[in-house]
C-alpha positions as CSV (number, residue, x, y, z in Angstrom):
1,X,99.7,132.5,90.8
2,X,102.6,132.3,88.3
3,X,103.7,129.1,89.7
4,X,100.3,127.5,89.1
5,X,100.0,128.3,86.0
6,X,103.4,127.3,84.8
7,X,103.3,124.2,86.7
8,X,99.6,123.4,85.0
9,X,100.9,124.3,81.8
10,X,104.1,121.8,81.9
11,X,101.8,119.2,83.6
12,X,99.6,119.9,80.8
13,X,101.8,119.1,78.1
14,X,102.8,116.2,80.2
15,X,99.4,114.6,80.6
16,X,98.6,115.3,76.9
17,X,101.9,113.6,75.4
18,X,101.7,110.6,77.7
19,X,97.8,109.7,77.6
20,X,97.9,110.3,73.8
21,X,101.1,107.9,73.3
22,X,99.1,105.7,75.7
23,X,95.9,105.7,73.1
24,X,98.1,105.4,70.0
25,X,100.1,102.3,72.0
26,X,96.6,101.2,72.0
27,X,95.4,102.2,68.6
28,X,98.2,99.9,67.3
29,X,97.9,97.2,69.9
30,X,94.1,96.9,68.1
31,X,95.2,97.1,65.0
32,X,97.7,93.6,65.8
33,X,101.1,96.1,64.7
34,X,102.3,94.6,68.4
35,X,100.6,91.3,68.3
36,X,100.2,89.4,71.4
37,X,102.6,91.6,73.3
38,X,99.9,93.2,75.4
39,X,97.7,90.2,75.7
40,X,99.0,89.4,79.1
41,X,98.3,93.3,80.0
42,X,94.7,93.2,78.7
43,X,93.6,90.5,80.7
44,X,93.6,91.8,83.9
45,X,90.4,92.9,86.0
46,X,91.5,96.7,85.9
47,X,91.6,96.5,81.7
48,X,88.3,94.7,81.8
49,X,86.6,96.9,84.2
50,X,87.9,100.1,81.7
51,X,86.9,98.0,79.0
52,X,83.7,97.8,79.9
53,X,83.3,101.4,80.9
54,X,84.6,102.8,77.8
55,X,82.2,100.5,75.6
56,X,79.1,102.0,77.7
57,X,79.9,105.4,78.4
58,X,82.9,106.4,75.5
59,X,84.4,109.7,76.0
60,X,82.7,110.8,79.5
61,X,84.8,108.1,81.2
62,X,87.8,108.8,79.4
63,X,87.3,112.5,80.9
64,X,86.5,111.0,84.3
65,X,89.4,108.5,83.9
66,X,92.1,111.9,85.1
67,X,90.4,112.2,88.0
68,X,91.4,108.8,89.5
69,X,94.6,106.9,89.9
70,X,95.9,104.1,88.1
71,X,92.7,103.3,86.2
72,X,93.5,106.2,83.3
73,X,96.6,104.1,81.9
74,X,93.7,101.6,81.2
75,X,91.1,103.8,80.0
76,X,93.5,105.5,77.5
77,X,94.7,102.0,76.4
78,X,91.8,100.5,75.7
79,X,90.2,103.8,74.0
80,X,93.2,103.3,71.8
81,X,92.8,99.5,71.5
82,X,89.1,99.1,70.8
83,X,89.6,102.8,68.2
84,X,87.6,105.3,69.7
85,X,87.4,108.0,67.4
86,X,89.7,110.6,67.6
87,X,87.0,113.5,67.4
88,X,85.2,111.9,70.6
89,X,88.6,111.2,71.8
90,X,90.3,114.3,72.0
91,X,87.8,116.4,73.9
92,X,88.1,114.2,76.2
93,X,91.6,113.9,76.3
94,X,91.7,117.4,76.5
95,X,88.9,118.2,79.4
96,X,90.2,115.5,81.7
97,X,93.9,116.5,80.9
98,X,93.1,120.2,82.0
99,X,91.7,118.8,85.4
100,X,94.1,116.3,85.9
101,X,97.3,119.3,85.3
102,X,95.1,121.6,87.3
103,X,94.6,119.4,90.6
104,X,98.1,118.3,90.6
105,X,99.4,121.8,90.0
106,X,97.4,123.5,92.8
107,X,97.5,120.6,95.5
108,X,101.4,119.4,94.5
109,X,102.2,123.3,94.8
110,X,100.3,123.4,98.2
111,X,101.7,120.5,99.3
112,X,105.6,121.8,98.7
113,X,104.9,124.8,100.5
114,X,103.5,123.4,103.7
115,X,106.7,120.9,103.8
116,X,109.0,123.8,102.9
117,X,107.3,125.6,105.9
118,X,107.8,122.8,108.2
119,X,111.3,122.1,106.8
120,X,112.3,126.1,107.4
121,X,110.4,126.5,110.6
122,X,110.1,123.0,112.8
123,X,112.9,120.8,110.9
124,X,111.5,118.0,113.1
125,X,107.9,117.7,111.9
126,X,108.9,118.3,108.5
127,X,111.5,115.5,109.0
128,X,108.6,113.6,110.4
129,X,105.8,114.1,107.8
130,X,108.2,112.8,105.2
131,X,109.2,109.9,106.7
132,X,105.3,109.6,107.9
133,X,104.3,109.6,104.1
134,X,107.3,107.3,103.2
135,X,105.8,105.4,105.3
136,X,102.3,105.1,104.1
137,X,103.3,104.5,100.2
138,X,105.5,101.7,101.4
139,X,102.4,100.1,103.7
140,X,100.1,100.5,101.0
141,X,102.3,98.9,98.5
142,X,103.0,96.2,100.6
143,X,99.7,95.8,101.4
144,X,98.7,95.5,97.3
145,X,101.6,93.1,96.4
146,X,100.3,91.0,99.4
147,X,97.2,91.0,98.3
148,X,97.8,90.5,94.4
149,X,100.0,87.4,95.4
150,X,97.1,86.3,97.8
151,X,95.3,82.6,95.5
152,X,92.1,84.4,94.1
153,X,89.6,82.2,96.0
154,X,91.7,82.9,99.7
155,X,89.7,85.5,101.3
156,X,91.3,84.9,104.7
157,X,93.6,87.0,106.3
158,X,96.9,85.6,107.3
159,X,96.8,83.9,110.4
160,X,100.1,84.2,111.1
């Protein structure tokens, strides 16, 4: 139980420091500090599907926004961006941040031990759920980059 707790602690501390610089990156993206540095950023459908979000739900999605991946980046920016309040902010912040560092912490801890289990007592199936998983993060980021380079109107598969 030590482990967990130490490992949801640091994760804590973690999640706090780098969604908060994310909001205040934001905060002075809105405010034009960085001018049209993030423009480019911003325009994408993930920003504008958090935009949207944020402006009809506020802090509950910010919350929400641990529990997913890739889509809090963009929740915490924008917050920042379109100046969310830090007193609606921060309990958010600080909920989702304590689910986020809790999940990890207990699942990542989990994880380790079942590969340090197969590593220490069948070397070949803990050889061969790493290279398994290697695996799957390579397919599916093959498989993204493929499709974010695919023209936005071609909904065909290659043929090839």
């Amino acid at each position: 139980m030590d482990r967990i707790a130490l490992a949801a602690g640091a994760l804590y501390v973690i999640v706090l420091l780098r969604a908060g610089g994310t909001f205040a990156v934001g905060w002075l993206a809105g405010a034009g500090a960085l001018g049209g540095r993030f423009a480019g950023l911003t325009s994408s459908e993930r920003f504008r599907r958090a935009e949207r979000a944020i402006q009809r739900w506020g802090a509950p999605v910010v919350a929400v926004s641990f529990l997913t991946v890739g889509f809090q980046t963009a929740v915490n920016f924008l917050a920042g961006s379109m100046r969310m309040p830090l007193p609606r902010y921060l309990p958010a912040l600080f909920v989702g941040g304590a689910a986020w560092a809790l999940i990890y912490a207990t699942a990542g801890i989990g994880v380790l031990e079942v590969l340090g289990r197969l590593f220490a007592e069948r070397t070949v199936f803990g050889v061969s759920a790493v290279v398994a998983l290697l695996l799957l993060v390579c397919g599916v980021v093959v498989h993204r980059r493929r499709r974010a380079a695919r023209p936005s109107g071609d909904t065909t598969a290659d043929a090839s």
